[in-house]
N, C-alpha and C positions, 0 to 999 in steps of 0.2 A: 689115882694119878690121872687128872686131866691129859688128851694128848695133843688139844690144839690151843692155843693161847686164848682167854675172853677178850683180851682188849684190843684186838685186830683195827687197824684201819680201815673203813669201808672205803673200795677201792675196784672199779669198772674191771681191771684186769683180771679181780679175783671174784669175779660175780660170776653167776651161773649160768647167765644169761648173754655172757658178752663174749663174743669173739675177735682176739685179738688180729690187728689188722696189721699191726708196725709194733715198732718198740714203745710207740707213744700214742697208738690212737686203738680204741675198740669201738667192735660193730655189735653197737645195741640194737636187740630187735625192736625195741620202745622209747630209745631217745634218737637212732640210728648210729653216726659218728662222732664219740666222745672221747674226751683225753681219758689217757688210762688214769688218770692222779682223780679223776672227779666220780660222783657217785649221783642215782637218784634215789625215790623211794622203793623201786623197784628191786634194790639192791638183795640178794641173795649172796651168803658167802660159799663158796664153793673150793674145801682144803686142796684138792687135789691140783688147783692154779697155781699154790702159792708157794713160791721156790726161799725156803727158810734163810736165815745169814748164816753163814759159815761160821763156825765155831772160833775163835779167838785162837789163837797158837802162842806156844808156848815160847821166849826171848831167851834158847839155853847157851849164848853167846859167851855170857857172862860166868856159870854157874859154874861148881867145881863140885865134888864127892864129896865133903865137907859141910856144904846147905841143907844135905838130905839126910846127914846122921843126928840124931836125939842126943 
């Protein structure tokens, strides 16, 4: 079981290299101030940046004891 995804975005915020400055801008020690959304070759991924999506929840609004017996 893989624990980190391969198809990651490259992405400043999640480089190992970049310190974030704002919600939107990091401080490259090799490009200096770039948006977080951009990347360069320099790019390294670094998991421990990258805050995963929240899991989907469940709409039990609707559901009644009846959905869940076979």
């Amino acid at each position: 079981m893989s624990l980190f995804q391969k198809n990651i975005e490259p992405r400043c915020v999640y480089c190992i290299h970049g310190r974030a400055l704002s919600e939107n801008e990091v401080l490259c020690p090799k490009k200096g101030v770039m948006a977080a959304a951009s990347h360069c070759r320099g790019f390294r991924y670094d998991p421990l940046k990258r805050v995963p999506p929240r899991p989907a929840q469940l709409a039990d609004s609707g559901l009644r004891d009846e959905d869940f017996q076979l």
